[in-house]
C-alpha positions in Angstrom: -99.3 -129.9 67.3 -102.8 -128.4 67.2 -104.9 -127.6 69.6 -107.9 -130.0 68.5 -105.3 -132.6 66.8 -104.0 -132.1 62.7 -107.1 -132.4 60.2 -105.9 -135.7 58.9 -105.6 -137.0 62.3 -109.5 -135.9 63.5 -110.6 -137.3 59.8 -109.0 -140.8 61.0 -110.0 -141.0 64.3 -113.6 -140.2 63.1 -113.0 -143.1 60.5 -111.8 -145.2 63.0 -114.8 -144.7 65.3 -117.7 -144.8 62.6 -117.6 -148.8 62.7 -119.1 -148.2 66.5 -120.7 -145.1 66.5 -122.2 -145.0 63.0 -122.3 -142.4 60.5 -123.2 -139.9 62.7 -119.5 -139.6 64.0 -118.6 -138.0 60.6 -120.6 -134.5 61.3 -120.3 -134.5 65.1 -118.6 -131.5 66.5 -114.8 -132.6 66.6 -115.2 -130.9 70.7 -118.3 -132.2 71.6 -118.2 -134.8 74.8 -119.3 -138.5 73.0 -121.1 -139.5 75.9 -123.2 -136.5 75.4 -123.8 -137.0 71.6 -124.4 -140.5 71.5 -126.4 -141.1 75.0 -126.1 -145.0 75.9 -124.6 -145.3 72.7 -121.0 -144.3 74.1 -120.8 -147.0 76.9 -117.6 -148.5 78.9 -117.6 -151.3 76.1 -118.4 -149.1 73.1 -116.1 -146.6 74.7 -113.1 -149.7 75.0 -113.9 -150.4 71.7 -113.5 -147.3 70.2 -109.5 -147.2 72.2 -108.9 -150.5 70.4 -109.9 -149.0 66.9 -107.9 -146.0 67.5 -104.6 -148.3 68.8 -105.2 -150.2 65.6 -105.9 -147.7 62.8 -102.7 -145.5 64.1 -100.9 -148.5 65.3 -100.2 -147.2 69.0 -100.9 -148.4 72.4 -103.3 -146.6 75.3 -101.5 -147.6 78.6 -104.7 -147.5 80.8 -102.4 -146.9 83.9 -100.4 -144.2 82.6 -103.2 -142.5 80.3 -106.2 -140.8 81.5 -108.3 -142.4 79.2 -111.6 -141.0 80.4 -109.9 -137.8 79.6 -108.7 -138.8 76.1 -111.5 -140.5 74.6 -113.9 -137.9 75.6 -114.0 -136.2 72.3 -113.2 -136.6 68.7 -110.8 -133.4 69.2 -109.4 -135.1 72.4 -108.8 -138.4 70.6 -107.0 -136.7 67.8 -104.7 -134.8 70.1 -103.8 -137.6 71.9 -103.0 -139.6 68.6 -100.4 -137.0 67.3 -99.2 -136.9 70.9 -98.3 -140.5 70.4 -96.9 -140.1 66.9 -94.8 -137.1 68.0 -93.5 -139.0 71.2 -92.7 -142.1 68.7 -90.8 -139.9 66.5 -89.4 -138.1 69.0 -87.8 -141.6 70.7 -87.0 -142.9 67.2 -89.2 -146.0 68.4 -91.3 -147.1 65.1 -93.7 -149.3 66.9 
């Protein structure tokens, strides 16, 4: 796996975040804290929001106990990473969802 997550996964996630952070999302630096570069914007419930786009467009579940999701959904770069984490564990545990 990458470092900032595969291409196709940050293009997704970026996709998957546009319906709450606008268009904006697209050109964003893929490393750049979102709480920084959207303000107010990037609140607990857009933030929530945002997990429940990502569990939906890749079909995986955030485990808010066992995930540090503060940590995860910090960035773009951070959300892909953690997305092909997920994929690879899935594989990995022949578990299809």
């Amino acid at each position: 796996m990458s470092e900032s997550g595969t291409p196709e996964t940050v293009t997704r996630v970026r996709e998957a975040l546009s319906p709450y952070l606008g268009d904006e999302v697209a050109t964003v630096d893929a490393g750049r804290d979102l709480a920084e570069a959207f303000g107010e914007r990037y609140d607990s419930l857009t933030a929530m929001e945002c997990v429940t786009a990502v569990e939906a467009a890749f079909g995986i579940e955030v485990d808010f106990v066992a995930h540090d999701v503060r940590h995860w959904f910090a960035s773009v770069e951070r959300i892909a990473r953690f997305v092909d984490g997920e994929l690879e564990d899935r594989v990995r545990l022949g578990s299809h969802g």
